[in-house]
N, C-alpha and C positions, 0 to 999 in steps of 0.2 A: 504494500500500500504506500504512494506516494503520499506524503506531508509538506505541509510547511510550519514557517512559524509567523503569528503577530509579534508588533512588536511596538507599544504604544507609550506617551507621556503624557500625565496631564497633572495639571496642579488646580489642588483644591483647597479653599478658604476656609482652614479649618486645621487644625492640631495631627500628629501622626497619631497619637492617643485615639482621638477621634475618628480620623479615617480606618484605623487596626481594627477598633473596635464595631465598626461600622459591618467590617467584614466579619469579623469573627465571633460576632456576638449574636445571636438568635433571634433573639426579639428586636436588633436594630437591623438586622440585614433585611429580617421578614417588613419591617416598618419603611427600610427606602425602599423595597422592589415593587411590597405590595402581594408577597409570596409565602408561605410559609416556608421556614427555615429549621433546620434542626444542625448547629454546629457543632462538636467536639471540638472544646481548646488543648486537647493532647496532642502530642505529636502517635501517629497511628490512629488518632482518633479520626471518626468516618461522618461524611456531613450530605444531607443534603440540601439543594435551595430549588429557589422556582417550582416550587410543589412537587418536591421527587424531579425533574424535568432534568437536573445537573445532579449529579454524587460520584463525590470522590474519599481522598482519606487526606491528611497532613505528613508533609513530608517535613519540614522545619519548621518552625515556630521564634520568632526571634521578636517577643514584644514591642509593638508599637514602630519594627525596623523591616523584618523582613517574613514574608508566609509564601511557602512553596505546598504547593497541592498535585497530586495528581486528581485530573477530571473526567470526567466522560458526561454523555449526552446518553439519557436514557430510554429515546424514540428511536425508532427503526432508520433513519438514515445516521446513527453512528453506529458502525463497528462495534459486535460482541465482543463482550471483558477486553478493550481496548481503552487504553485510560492515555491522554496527555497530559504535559505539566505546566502548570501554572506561579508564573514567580509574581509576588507585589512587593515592591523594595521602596521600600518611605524614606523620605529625607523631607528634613524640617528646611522652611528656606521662607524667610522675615515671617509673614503672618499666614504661611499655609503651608503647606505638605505636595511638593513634587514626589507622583508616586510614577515610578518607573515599573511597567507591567510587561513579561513577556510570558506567550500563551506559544509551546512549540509543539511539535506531534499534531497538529491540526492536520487530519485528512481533507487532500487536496477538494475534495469535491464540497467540501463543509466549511472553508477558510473565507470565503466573501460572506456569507450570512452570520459566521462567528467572528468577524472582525468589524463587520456592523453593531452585531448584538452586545459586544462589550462597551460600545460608545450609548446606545440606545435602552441597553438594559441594565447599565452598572455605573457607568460615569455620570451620565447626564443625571438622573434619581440620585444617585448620594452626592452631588454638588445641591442641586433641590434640597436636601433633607440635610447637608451639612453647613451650608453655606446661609443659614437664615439670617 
C-alpha cells in the first residue's frame, strides 16, 4: 500500500496547557469537535474520538510538549488493523502555542480528504473553542 504523509503548522491563541489538554482530555476534545470522546492519558493507553469514527492507542506522552498516537479510520475505506502515526509537538511562542502536526502512513487514496479533515475537523473547532 502506497502512503504518504501530512505535514501541517498552525498557531493557536491559547497556552500549550490548553491546547494538550484540549487533545487529551475527554470531555474537552468531545466539547471542541462536538463528538464523543473516550481518551486514555497513559502511554499504551487506547482512545477513541468522533464517535468510535478515529481509534488508536498512545505512543508518547510528553505533557503539554509532545503526543505521538498511532491512528486509524474505523469505516470501510481505511485499511484493516492498519494504524498511522500521528505526532502534535507544542511550543509556546508570546501569547499562543505553534503546534507543529505531522500525520505519516496516510494511504495514498485517503490523504486529500484526511489533510482536509485535520484543518476542518481539529484546527478550525479548537481555535473556536480555545481562542474565546
Amino acid at each position: 500500500m502506497k502512503t504518504k504523509s501530512i505535514m501541517q503548522t498552525i498557531i493557536i491563541k491559547a497556552s500549550p496547557e490548553e491546547v494538550y489538554s484540549s487533545l487529551m482530555n475527554s470531555k474537552k476534545h468531545s466539547k471542541f469537535t462536538g463528538y464523543s470522546a473516550k481518551i486514555s492519558n497513559k502511554i499504551e493507553g487506547k482512545f477513541t474520538v468522533y464517535g468510535g469514527y478515529i481509534e488508536g492507542k498512545n505512543v508518547i506522552l510528553i505533557k503539554n510538549k509532545k503526543i505521538v498516537q498511532y491512528w486509524r479510520g474505523t469505516d470501510d475505506s481505511w485499511p484493516k488493523n492498519y494504524f498511522s502515526k500521528v505526532t502534535f509537538l507544542l511550543e509556546k511562542v508570546k501569547n499562543s502555542t505553534k503546534l507543529i502536526f505531522t500525520h505519516s502512513g496516510v494511504p495514498t487514496e485517503a490523504y486529500k480528504d484526511i489533510k482536509q479533515g485535520w484543518k476542518e475537523y481539529y484546527w478550525d473547532p479548537m481555535k473556536k473553542f480555545l481562542e474565546k
